[in-house]
N, C-alpha and C positions, 0 to 999 in steps of 0.2 A: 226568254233570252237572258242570259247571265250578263249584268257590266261588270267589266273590267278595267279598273284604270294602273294604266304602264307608266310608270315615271322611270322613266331616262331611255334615251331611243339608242343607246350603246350598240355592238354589235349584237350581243347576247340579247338586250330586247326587240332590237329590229327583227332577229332569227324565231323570238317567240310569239312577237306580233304575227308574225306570218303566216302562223299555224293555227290562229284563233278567226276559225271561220267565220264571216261575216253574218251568216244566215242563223247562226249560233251563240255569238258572244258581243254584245256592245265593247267596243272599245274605246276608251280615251284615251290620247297619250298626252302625258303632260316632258316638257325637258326645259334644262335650263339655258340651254344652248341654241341660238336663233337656228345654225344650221341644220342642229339634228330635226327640229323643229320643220323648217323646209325640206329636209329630206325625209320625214314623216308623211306630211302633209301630200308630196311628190309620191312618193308608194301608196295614195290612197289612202290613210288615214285619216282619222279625225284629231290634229293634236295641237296643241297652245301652249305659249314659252309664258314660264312662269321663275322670275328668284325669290321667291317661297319666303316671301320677307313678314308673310300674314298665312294663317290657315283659308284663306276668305277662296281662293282657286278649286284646294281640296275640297269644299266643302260643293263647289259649283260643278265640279265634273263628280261626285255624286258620293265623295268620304262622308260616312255618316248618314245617307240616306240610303238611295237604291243600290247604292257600287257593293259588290260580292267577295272580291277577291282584287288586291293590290299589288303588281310586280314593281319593285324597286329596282332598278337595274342601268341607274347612272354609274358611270367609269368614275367616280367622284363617291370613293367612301362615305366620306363627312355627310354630303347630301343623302347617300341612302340611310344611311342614320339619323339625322334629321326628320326626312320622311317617315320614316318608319315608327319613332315616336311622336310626330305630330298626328297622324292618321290614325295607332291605338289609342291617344288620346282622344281623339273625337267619337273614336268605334269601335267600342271594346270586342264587338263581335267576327269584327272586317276581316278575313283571312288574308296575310301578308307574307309574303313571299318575299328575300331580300338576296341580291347576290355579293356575295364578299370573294374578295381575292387572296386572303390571306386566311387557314384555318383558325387560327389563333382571334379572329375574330368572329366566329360565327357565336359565343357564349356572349360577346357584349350586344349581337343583335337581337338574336332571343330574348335577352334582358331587354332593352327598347321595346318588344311588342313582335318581333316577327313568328311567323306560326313553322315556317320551316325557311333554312338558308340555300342559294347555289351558289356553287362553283363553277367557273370555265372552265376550270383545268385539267377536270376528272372527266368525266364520261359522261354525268351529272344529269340534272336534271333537264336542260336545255335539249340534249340529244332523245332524250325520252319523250320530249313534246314533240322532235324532228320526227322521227318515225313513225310513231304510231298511228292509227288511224281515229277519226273523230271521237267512236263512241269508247277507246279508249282512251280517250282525252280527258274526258268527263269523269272516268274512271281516276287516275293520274291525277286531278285537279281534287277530287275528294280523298286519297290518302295525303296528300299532301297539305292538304287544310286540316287533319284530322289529328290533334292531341293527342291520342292513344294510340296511334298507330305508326310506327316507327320506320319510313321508308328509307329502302336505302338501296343503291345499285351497285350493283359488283361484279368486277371481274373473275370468272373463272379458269383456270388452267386444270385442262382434261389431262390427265395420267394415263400409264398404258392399262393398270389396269381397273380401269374407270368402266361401269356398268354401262357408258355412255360411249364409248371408244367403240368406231364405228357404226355407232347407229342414226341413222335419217333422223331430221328432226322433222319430218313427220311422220312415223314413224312411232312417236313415244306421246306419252301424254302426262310423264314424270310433271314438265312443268305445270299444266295445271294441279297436277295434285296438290303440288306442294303452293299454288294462289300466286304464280310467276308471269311475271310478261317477260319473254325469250325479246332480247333485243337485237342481238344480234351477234357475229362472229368474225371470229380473227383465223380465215381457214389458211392453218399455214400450205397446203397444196396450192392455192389461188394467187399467194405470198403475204404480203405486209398490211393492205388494206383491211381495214374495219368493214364488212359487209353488214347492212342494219336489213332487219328480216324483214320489210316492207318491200325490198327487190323482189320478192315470191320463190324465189329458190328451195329448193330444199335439200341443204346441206350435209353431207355426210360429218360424222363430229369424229376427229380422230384423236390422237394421243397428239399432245405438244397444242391442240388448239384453243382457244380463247372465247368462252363463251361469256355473253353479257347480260344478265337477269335485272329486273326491277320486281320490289316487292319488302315485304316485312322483313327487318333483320332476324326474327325467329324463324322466318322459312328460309331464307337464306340460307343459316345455319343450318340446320335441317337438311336439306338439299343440298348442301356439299357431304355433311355426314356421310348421306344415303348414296350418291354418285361417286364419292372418292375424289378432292380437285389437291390441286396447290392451291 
């Protein structure tokens, strides 16, 4: 079983606690906020209000020993900052994950110690935890942890004359070629909604629609190459 410890119970980490099965992932949450705190505790969690005035908490929900992986994901910049170089400092090994709101900030976090940044406001990594299934969770949680491996997700816009233009997605096996997790689609026939490929559908892909991948920015690349997008 993997621990995990969540600091900040914001929306985005209540969204990713959700998804970290219990039979699979210890989790701690720590926040600085009594409520989040109680409305942690309420959805079933394990979690304890901490203001981070000592490393002495971190160290107790398992920074620096057994804890695996750290999501940082208080609505309070300054604190995931803090967090985020208090807990490299104990763990040089610790895989950290930090969410920022501003792009312009994701270079000062990396410098801090984080191993990869999120955002809310993209499509991001949050949505990628929303959908998937378990054993690609585990998947998902080791490119993300991973120095050399550069993930990144992106919107595609299908052209008309895109190799992809009309064809099922099941149907093609393009995304695995290219080492893709098919997230999901913006079928403009169905209209404006994001449909995430956990529904089980199997969507026709036409010109003008919006497809969403996770995976290496070289396949990425790659795979628009090969497919033809905006």
């Amino acid at each position: 079983m993997i621990k995990i410890v969540l600091f900040g119970y914001s929306k985005t980490g209540r969204e990713i606690a959700k998804l970290l099965h219990p039979d699979e992932y210890e989790l701690n949450i720590i926040d600085e906020n009594p409520l989040h705190v109680a409305q942690a505790n309420e959805d079933g969690f394990f979690a304890r209000h901490s203001t981070f005035n000592d490393d002495k908490l971190l160290n107790e929900m398992g920074i620096g020993e057994d804890a695996k992986i750290l999501f940082c994901t208080s609505s309070n910049d300054s604190l995931n900052l803090f967090v985020t170089l208090s807990a490299r400092n104990i763990d040089k090994n610790l895989k950290i994950l930090t969410l920022i709101y501003k792009k312009e900030d994701e270079k000062k976090m990396l410098l801090a110690g984080a191993n990869r940044t999120i955002s809310p406001y993209d499509v991001g990594a949050l949505k990628a935890f929303r959908i998937i299934d378990k054993p690609q969770v585990s998947k998902v949680l080791n490119l993300f942890s991973s120095h050399t491996n550069k993930l990144a997700i992106s919107e595609i816009k299908i052209v008309k004359d895109s190799i992809l233009n009309g064809v099922y997605f099941n149907d093609t096996n393009i995304f695995r070629e290219f080492d893709l997790i098919f997230l999901g689609i913006l079928d403009r026939e169905l209209g404006e909604e994001f449909i995430f490929c956990s529904q089980g559908l199997n969507h026709k892909i036409d010109d003008e629609d919006v497809i969403v991948v996770l995976g290496s920015k070289m396949n990425i690349q790659n795979f628009k190459q090969k497919v033809g997008s905006k």
